[in-house]
C-alpha positions as a Markdown table, in Angstrom:
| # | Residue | x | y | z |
|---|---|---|---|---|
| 1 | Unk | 33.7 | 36.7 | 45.4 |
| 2 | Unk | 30.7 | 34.4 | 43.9 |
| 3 | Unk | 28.1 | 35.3 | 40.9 |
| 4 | Unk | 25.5 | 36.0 | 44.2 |
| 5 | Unk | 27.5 | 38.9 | 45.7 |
| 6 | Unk | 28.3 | 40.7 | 41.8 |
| 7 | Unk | 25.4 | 42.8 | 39.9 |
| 8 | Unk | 26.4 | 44.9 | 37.0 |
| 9 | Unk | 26.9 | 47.9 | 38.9 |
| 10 | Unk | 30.0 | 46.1 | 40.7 |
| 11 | Unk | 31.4 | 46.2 | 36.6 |
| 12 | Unk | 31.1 | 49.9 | 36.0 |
| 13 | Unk | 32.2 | 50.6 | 39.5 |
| 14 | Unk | 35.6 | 53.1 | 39.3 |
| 15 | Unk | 37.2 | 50.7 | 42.3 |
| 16 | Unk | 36.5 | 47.8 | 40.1 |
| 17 | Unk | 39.3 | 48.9 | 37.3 |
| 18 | Unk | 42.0 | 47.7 | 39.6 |
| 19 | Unk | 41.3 | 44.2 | 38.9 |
| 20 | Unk | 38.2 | 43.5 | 37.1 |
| 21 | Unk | 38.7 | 39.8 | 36.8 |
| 22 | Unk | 36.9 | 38.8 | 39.9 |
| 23 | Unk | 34.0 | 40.8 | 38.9 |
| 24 | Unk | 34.1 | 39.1 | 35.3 |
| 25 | Unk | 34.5 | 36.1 | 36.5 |
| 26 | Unk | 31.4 | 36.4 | 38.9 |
| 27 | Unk | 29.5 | 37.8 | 36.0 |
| 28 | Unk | 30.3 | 34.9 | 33.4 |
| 29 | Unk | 29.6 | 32.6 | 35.7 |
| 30 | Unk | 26.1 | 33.7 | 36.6 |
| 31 | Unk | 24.4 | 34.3 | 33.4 |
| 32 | Unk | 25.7 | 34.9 | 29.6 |
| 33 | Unk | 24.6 | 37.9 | 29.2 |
| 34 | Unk | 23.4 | 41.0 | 32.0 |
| 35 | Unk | 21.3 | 43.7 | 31.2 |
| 36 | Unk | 21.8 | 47.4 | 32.3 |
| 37 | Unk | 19.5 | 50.5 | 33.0 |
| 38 | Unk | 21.4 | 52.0 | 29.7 |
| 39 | Unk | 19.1 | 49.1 | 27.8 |
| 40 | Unk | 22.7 | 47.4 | 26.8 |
| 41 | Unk | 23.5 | 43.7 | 26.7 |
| 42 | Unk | 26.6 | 43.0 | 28.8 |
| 43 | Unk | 28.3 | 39.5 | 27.1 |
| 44 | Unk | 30.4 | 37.6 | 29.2 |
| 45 | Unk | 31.3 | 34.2 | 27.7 |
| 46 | Unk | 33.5 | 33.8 | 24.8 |
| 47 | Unk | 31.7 | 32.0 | 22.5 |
| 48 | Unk | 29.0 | 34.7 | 22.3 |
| 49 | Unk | 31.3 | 37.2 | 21.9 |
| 50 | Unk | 32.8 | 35.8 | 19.5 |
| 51 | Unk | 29.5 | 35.2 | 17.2 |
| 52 | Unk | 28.3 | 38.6 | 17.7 |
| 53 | Unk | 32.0 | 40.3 | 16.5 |
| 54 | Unk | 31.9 | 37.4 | 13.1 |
| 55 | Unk | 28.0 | 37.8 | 12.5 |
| 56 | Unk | 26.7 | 40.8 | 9.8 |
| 57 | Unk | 23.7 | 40.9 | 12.0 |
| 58 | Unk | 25.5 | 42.9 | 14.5 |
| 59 | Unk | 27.4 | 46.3 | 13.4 |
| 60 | Unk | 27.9 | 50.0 | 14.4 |
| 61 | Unk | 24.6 | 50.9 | 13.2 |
| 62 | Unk | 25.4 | 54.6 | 12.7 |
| 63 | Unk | 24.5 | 54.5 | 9.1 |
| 64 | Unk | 21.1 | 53.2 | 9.7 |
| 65 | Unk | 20.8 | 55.9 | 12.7 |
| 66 | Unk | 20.2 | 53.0 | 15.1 |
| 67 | Unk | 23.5 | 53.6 | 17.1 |
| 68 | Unk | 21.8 | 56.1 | 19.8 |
| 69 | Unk | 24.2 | 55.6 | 22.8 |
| 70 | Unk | 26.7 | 58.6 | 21.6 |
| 71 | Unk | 23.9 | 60.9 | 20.1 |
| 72 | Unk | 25.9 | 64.1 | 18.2 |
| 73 | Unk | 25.3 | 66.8 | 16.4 |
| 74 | Unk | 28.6 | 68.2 | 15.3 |
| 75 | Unk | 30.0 | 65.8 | 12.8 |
| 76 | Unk | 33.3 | 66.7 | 14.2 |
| 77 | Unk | 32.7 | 64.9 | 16.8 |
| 78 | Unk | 31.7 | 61.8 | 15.9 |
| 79 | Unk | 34.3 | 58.9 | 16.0 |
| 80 | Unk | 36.0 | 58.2 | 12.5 |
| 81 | Unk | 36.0 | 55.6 | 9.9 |
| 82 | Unk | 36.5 | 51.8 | 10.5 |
| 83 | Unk | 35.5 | 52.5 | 14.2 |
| 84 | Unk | 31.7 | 53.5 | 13.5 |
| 85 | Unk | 30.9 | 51.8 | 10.1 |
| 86 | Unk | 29.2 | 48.9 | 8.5 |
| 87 | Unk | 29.7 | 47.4 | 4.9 |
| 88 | Unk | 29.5 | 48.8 | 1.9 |
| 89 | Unk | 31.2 | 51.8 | 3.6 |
| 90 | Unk | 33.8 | 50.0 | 5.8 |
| 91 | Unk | 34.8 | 47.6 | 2.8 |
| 92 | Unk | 35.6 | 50.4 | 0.8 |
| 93 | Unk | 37.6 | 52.2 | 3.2 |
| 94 | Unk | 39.1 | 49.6 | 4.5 |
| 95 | Unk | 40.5 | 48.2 | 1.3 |
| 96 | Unk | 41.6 | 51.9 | 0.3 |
| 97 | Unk | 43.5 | 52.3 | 3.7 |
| 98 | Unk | 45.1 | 48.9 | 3.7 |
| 99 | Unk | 47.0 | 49.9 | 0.6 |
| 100 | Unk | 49.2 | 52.2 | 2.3 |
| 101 | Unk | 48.7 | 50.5 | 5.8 |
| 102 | Unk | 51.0 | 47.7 | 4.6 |
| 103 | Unk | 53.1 | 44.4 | 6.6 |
| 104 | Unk | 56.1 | 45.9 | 4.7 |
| 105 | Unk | 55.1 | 49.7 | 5.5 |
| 106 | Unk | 55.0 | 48.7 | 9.4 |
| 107 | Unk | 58.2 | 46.3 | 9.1 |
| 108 | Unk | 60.2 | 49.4 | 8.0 |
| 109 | Unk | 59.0 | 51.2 | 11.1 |
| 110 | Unk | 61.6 | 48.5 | 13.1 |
| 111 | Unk | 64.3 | 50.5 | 13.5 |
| 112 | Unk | 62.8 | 54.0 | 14.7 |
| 113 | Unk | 60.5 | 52.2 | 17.1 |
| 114 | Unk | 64.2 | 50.5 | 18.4 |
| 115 | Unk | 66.2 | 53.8 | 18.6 |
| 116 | Unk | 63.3 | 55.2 | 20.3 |
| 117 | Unk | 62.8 | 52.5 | 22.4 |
| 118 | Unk | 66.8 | 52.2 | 23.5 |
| 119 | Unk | 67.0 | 55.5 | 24.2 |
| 120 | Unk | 64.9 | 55.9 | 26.8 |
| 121 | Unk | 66.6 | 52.3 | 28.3 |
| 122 | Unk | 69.6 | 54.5 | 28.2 |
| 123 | Unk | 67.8 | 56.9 | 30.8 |
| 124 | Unk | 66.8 | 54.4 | 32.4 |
| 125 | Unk | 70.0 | 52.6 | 33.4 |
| 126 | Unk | 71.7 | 55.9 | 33.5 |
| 127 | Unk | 69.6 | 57.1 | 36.2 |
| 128 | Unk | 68.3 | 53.6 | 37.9 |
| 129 | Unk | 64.7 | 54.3 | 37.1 |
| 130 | Unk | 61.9 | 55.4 | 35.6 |
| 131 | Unk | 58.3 | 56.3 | 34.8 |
| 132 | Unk | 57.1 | 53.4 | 32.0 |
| 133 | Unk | 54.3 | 54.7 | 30.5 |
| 134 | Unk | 54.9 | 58.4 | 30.6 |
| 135 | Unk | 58.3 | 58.0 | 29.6 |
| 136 | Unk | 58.1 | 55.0 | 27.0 |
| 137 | Unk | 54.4 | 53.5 | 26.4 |
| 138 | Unk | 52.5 | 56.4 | 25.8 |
| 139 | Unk | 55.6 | 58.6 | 23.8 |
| 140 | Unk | 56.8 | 55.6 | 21.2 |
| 141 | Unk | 53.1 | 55.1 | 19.8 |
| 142 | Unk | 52.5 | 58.3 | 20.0 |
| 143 | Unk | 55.7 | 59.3 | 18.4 |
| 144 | Unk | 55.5 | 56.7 | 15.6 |
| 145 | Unk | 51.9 | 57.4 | 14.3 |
| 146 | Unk | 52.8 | 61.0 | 14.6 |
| 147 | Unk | 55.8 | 60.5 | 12.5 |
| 148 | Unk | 53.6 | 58.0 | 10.0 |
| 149 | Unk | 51.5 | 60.7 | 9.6 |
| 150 | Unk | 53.9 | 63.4 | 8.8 |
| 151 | Unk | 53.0 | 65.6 | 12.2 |
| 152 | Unk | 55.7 | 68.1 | 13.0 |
| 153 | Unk | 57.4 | 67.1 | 16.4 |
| 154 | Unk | 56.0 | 70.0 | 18.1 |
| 155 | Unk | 53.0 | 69.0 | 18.0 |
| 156 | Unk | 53.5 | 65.8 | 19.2 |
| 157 | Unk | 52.8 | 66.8 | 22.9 |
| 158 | Unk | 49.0 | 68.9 | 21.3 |
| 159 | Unk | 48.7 | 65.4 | 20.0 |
| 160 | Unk | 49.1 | 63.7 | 23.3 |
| 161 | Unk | 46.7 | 65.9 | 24.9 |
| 162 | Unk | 43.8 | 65.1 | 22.0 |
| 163 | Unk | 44.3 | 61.4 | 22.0 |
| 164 | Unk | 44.0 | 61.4 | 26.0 |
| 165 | Unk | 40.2 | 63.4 | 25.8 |
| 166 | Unk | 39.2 | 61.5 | 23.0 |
| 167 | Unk | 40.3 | 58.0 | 24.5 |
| 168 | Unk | 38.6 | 58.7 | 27.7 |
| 169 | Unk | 35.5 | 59.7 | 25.8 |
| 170 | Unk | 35.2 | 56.1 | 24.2 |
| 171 | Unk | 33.5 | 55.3 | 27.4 |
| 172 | Unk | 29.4 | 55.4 | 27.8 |
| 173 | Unk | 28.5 | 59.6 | 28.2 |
| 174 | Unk | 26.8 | 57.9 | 31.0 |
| 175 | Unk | 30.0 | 57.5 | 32.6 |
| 176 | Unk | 31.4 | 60.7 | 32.0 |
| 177 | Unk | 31.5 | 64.1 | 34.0 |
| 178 | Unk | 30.3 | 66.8 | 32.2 |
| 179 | Unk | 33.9 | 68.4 | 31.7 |
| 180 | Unk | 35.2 | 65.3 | 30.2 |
| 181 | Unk | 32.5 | 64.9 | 27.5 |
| 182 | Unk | 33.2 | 69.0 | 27.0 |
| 183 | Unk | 37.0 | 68.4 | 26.6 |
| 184 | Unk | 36.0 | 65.3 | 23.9 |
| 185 | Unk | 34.3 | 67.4 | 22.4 |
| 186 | Unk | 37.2 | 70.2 | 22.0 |
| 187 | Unk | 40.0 | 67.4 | 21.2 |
| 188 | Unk | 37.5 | 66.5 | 18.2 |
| 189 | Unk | 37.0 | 70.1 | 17.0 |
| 190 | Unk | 40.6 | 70.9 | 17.7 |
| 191 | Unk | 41.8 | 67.9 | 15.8 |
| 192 | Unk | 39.6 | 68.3 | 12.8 |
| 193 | Unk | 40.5 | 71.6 | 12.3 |
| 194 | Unk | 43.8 | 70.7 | 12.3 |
| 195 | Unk | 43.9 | 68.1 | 10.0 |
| 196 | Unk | 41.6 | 69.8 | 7.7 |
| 197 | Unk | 44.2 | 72.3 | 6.6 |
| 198 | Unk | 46.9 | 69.7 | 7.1 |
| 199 | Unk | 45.6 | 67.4 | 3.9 |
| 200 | Unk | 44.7 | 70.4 | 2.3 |
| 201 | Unk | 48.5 | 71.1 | 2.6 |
| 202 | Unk | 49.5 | 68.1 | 1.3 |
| 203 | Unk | 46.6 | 67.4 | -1.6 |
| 204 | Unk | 48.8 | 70.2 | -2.6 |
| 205 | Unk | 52.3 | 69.5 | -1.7 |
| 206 | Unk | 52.5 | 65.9 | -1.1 |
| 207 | Unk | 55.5 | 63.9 | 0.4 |
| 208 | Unk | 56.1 | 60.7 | 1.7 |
| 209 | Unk | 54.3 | 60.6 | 4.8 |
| 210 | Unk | 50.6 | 58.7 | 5.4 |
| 211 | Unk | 48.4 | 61.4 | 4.9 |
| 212 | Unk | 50.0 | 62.2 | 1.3 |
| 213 | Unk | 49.5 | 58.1 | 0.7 |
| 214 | Unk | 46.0 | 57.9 | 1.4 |
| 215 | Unk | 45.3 | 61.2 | -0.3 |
| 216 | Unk | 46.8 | 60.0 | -3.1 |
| 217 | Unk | 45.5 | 56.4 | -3.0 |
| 218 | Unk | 43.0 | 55.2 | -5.7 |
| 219 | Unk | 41.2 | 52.4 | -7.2 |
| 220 | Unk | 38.4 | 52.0 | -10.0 |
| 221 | Unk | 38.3 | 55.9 | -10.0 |
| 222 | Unk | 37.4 | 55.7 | -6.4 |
| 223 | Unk | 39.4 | 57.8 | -3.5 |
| 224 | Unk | 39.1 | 59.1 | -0.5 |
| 225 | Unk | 36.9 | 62.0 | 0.4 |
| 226 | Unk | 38.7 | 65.1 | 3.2 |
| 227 | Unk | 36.0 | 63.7 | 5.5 |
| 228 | Unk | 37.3 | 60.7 | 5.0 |
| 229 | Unk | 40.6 | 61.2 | 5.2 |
| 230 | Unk | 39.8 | 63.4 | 8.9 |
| 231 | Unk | 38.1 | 59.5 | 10.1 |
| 232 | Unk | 41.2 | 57.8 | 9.4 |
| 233 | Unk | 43.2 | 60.3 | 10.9 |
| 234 | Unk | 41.2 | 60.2 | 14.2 |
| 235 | Unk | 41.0 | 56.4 | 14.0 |
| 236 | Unk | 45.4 | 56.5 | 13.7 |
| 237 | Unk | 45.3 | 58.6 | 16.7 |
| 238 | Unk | 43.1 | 56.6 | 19.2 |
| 239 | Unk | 44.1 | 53.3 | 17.8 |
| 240 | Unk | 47.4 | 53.8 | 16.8 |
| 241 | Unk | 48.3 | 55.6 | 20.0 |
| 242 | Unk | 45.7 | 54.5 | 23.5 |
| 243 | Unk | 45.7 | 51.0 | 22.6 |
| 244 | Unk | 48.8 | 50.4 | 22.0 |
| 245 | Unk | 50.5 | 52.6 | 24.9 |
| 246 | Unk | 48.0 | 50.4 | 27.2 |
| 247 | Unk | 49.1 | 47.0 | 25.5 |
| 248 | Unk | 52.6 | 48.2 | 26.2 |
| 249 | Unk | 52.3 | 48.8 | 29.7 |
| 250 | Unk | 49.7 | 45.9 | 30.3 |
| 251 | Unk | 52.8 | 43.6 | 29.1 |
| 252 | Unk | 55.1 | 44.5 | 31.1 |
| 253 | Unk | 53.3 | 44.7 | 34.2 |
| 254 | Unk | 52.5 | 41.2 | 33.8 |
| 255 | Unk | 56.1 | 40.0 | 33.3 |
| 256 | Unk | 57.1 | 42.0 | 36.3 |
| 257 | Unk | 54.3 | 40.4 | 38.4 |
| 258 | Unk | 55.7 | 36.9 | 36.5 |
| 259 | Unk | 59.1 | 36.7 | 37.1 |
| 260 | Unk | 59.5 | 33.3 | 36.2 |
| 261 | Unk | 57.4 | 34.2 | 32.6 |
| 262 | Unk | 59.9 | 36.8 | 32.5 |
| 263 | Unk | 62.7 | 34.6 | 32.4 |
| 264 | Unk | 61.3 | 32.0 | 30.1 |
| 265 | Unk | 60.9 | 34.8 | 27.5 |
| 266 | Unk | 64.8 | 36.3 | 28.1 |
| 267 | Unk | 66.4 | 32.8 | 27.6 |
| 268 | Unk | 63.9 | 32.4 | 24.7 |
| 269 | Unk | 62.9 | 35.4 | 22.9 |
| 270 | Unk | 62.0 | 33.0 | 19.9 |
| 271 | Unk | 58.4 | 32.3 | 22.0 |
| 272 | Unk | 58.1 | 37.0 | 21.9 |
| 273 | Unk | 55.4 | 36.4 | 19.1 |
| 274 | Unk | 53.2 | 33.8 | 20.9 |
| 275 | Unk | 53.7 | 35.0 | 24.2 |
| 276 | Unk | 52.3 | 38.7 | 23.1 |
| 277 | Unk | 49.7 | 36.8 | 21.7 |
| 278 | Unk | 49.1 | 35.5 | 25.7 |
| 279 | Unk | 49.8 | 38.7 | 27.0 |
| 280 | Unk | 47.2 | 40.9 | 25.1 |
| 281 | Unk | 44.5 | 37.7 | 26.0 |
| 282 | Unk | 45.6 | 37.8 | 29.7 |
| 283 | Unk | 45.4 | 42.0 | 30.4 |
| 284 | Unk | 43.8 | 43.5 | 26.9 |
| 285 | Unk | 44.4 | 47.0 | 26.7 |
| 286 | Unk | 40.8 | 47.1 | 25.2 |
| 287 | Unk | 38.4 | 46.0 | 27.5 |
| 288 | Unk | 35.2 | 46.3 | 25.8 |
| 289 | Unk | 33.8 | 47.0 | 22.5 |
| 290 | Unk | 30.4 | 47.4 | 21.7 |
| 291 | Unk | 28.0 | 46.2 | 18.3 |
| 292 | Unk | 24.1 | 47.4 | 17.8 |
| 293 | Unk | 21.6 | 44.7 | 16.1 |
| 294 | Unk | 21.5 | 45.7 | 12.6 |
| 295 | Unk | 18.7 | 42.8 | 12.3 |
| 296 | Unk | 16.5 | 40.8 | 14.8 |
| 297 | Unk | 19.2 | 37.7 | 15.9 |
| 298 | Unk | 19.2 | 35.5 | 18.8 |
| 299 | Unk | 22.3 | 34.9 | 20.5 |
| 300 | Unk | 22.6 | 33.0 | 24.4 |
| 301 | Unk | 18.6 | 32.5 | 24.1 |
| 302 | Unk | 18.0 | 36.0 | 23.7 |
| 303 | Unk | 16.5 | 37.7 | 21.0 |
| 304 | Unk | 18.2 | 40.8 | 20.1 |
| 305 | Unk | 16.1 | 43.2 | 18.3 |
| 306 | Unk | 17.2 | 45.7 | 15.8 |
| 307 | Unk | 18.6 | 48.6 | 17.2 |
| 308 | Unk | 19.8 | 46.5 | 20.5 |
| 309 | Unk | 23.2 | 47.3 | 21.6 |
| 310 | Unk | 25.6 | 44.4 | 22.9 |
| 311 | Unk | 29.0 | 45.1 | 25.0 |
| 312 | Unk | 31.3 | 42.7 | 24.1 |
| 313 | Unk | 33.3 | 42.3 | 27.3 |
| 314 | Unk | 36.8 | 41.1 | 25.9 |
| 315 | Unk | 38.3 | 40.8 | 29.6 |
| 316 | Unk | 35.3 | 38.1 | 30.7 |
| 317 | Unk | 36.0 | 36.6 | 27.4 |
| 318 | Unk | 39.8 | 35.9 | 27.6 |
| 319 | Unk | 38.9 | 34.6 | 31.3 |
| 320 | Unk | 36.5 | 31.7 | 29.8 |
| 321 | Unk | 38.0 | 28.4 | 31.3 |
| 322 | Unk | 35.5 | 26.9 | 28.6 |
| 323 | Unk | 38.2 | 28.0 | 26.1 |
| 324 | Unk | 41.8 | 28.9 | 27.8 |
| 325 | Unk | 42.6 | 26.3 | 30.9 |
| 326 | Unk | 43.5 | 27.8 | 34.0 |
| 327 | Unk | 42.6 | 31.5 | 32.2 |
| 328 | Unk | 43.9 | 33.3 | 35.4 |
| 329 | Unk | 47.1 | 32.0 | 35.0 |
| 330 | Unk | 50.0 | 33.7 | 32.8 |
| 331 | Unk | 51.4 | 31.4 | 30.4 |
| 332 | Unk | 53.8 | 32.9 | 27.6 |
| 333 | Unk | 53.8 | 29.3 | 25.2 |
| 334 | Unk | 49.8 | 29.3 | 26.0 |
| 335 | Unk | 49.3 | 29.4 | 22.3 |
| 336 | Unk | 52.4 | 27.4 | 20.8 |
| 337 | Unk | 51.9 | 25.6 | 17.5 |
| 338 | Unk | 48.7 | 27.1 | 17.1 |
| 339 | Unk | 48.0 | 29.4 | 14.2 |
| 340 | Unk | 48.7 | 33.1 | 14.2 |
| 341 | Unk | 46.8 | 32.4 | 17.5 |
| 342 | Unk | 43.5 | 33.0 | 16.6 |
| 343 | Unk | 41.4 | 32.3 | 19.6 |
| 344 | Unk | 41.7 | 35.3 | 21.1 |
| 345 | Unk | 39.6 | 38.3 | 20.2 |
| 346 | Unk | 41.5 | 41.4 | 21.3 |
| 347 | Unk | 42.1 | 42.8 | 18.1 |
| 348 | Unk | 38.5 | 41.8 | 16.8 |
| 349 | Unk | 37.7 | 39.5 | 14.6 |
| 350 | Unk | 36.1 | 39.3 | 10.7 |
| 351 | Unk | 35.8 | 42.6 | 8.9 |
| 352 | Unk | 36.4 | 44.7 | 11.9 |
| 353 | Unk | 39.8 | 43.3 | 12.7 |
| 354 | Unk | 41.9 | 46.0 | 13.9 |
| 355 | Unk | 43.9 | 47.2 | 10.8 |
| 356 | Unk | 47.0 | 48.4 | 13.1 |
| 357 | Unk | 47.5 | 45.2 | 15.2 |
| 358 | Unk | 50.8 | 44.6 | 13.0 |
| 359 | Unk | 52.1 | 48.1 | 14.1 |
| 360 | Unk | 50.5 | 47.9 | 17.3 |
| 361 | Unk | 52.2 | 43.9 | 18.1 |
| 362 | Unk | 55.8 | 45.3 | 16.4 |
| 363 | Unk | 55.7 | 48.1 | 19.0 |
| 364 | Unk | 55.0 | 45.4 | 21.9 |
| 365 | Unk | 57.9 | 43.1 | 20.1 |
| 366 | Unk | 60.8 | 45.7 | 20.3 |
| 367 | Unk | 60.0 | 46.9 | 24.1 |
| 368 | Unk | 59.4 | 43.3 | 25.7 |
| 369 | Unk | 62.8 | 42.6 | 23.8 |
| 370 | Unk | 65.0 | 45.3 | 24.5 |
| 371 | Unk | 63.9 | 45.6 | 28.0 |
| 372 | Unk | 64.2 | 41.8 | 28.7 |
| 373 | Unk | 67.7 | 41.8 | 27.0 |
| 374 | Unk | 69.3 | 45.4 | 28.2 |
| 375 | Unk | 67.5 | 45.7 | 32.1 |
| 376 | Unk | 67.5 | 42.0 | 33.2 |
| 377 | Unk | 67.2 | 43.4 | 36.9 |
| 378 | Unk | 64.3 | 45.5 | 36.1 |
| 379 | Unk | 61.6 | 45.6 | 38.5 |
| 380 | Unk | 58.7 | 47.6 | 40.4 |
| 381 | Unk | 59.8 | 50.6 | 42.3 |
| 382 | Unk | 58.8 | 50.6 | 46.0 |
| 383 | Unk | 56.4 | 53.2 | 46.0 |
| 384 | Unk | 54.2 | 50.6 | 43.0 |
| 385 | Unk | 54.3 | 47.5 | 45.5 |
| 386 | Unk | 51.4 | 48.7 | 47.4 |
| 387 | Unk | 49.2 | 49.1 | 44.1 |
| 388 | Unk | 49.2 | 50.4 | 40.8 |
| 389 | Unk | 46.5 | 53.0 | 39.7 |
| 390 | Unk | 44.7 | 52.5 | 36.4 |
| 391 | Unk | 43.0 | 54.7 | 34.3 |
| 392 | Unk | 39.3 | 55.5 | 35.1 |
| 393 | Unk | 38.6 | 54.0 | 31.6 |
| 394 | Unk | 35.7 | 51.4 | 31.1 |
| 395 | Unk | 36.4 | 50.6 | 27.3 |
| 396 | Unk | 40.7 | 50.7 | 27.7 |
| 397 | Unk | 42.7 | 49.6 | 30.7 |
| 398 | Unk | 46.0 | 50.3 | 31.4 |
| 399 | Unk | 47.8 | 52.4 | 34.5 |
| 400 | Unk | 48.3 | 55.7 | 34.7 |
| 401 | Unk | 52.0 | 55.3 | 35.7 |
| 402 | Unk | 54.5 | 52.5 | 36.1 |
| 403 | Unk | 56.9 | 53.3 | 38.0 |
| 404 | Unk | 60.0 | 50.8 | 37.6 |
| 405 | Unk | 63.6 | 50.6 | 38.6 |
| 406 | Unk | 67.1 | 48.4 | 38.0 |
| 407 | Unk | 68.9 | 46.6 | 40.3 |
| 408 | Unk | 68.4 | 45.4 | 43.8 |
C-alpha cells in the first residue's frame, strides 16, 4: 500500500479497523496533515501531534461555543468534565478530583483487581478456554470503577450497557447510524438520572466510596457542584472502563501474536512496566483524540484558525519511524532506561493527561502478569486464527472478542 493509492476515506473506512497501520502509514507518509469534507484536520506525524496536545492554543472549545462537531441540546448529554474543558475550569476540577484520585488510592485497588483477575484464570484453566474480553477485559475495569464508585453489583451489568452506547458515541455523529446516536443519547439520560439521586444519597449519607470523596472534597471554600460531580462520573465510566478494557485486550493480543515478546516478559516480569509502556504505543486502545483552535496557530505550515478542529491520530503517531525505529515492530524493552517513558502520547500529554492512567496501567500490570505466570501455554483458539473482529469504533480500538485457550 503507498501514500498514492490511500485518501482519507480509506481511514474512516469500517474494513480499515482491522489493521489501520497500513492506511496510517500511507497517510503520514504523504502529507502531515489531510483535510476532510467534515472541515477537520487529520494529523499524522508525531511531532505535530504532540505540539498541538502541549500548546494552550488548542483546547475543547466547548466553553467558548466553538466545539460544533457534537452540537446538543440536552446538557445530559454532553460528555463530562476533563473530557470537554479548557483552563480555568479543567484546572479547578482537576486539582479537586486528583485529591481523591490518588497513586496510593489506586495502589490499594491491587489486590481486588488480582482476586478478580485469578478468578476468572481459574475458569479458564478449569475449562481450557475462554472469551478474553467478555470474560476478563471488559468485567475487571468495569467491576473496579463500579466498586470505586460505590455502585451496587447489580447494576454493574446496567453499567456495562451505558458505557458501551456512550463509548461508541465518542465517534464523529457523522459516523454514526441514527439508532446509535438515539441509544447515546438514552445511556446519557439514563445515567444522569441515576447518578443524580445517587450523590444526592450520599451528600446525605456518605461512606467510603468515590462519590462520597469527591462530594465531600474541598479547597479555599471551593467544591464540587451535582453537575459536576455527574461529569466526573461519566468521565469514570468511559475512561475508567472502554479504555482500559481495550488496553487490556490490545496487550494481550500482541503478546499472543509475539510469542517470543511473550516469553522475554515471563522470564522477566521486572521489564511489565516498560513493556506496557510499548504495548499501549504499539496497539493504543485510543485511537484518536480531537482539539479545536482556541486561537489562530500555525502548525505543519498550516494556519489553523480559531474554531478549526484537529484529530490527533495517536495510531499514525506511535508508527512515526522519525521517532520509534522500526515502529511496526513489537519490542517490550523499547523504552528501557528512559524516563517514565514519555514519548509516547496515549494517555495525552500537559494538562489533559489522562488522570486514570495509574488505575488504567495497574489493571494492564496484574493481567499481563498473572496470565503470563499462571497460563504459560495460553494461546488463540482456532476459530480467532483466521481473524479477529474489532469494534466499529473510530476514536477506540479493541476486538469485540478474544477468544483464547491452554494447551496444545
Amino acid at each position: 500500500m503507498t501514500s498514492t493509492d490511500v485518501t482519507v476515506a480509506d481511514f474512516f473506512a469500517p474494513a480499515t479497523r482491522v489493521n489501520p497501520y497500513p492506511v496510517l502509514r500511507a497517510l503520514r507518509e504523504s502529507a502531515a496533515l489531510h483535510a476532510t469534507p467534515q472541515g477537520l484536520q487529520l494529523v499524522t506525524r508525531y511531532a505535530d501531534c504532540a505540539t498541538i496536545l502541549h500548546d494552550p492554543h488548542f483546547g475543547h472549545g466547548y466553553g467558548e461555543g466553538l466545539n460544533t462537531l457534537r452540537p446538543t441540546v440536552d446538557p445530559d448529554e454532553v460528555f463530562g468534565s476533563f473530557l470537554r474543558m479548557d483552563p480555568p475550569d479543567h484546572t479547578r476540577l482537576r486539582r479537586l478530583v486528583a485529591k481523591a484520585f490518588t497513586p496510593k488510592t489506586v495502589a490499594a485497588l491491587r489486590p481486588r483487581m488480582q482476586a478478580i483477575t485469578d478468578a476468572v484464570v481459574d475458569r479458564l484453566l478449569a475449562d481450557g478456554g475462554i472469551d478474553l474480553v467478555a470474560e476478563l477485559s471488559f468485567p475487571l475495569p468495569l467491576t473496579i470503577i463500579c466498586e470505586m464508585l460505590g455502585v451496587p453489583a447489580a447494576d454493574h451489568l446496567q453499567f456495562l450497557i451505558w458505557s458501551a452506547a456512550i463509548a461508541r458515541g465518542q465517534d464523529p455523529d457523522e459516523m454514526l447510524t441514527d439508532e446509535e446516536i438515539a441509544a447515546r443519547a438514552t445511556a446519557m439520560r439514563e445515567f444522569a438520572a441515576y447518578f443524580r439521586a445517587y450523590v444526592a444519597r450520599r451528600r446525605a449519607i456518605p461512606t467510603d466510596d468515590l462519590v462520597s470523596v469527591l462530594a465531600a472534597v474541598e479547597e479555599g471554600g471551593d467544591t464540587l457542584t451535582e453537575r459536576e460531580l455527574l461529569d466526573i462520573c461519566v468521565l469514570l465510566l468511559v475512561a475508567g472502563h472502554e479504555t482500559t478494557a481495550n488496553l487490556l485486550s490490545n496487550s494481550v493480543l500482541a503478546l499472543l501474536r509475539h510469542p517470543e515478546q511473550a516469553e522475554l516478559l515471563r522470564t522477566r516480569p521486572d521489564l511489565l512496566p516498560i513493556a506496557i509502556d510499548e504495548l499501549v504505543r504499539y496497539d493504543p486502545p485510543v485511537q484518536v483524540s480531537l482539539r479545536v483552535t482556541l486561537a489562530d496557530q500555525e502548525v505543519a505550515g498550516h494556519l489553523f484558525r480559531r474554531g478549526e478542529a484537529a484529530l490527533i491520530l495517536h495510531g499514525s503517531a506511535h508508527r512515526d519511524e522519525t521517532v520509534f525505529a522500526n515502529p511496526d515492530e513489537l519490542n517490550v524493552t523499547r523504552f528501557a532506561g528512559q524516563p517514565a517513558a514519555t514519548r509516547h502520547i496515549a494517555f495525552g500529554t500537559g494538562i489533559h493527561f489522562c488522570i486514570g492512567a495509574h488505575l488504567a496501567r495497574l489493571e494492564d500490570e496484574v493481567v499481563l502478569e498473572t496470565l503470563l505466570r499462571r497460563a504459560p501455554s495460553l494461546q488463540l483458539a482456532p476459530r480467532a486464527h483466521a481473524g479477529v473482529d474489532y469494534h466499529p469504533h473510530i476514536a477506540l480500538r479493541g476486538p469485540r472478542e478474544l477468544p483464547v485457550q491452554v494447551g496444545g
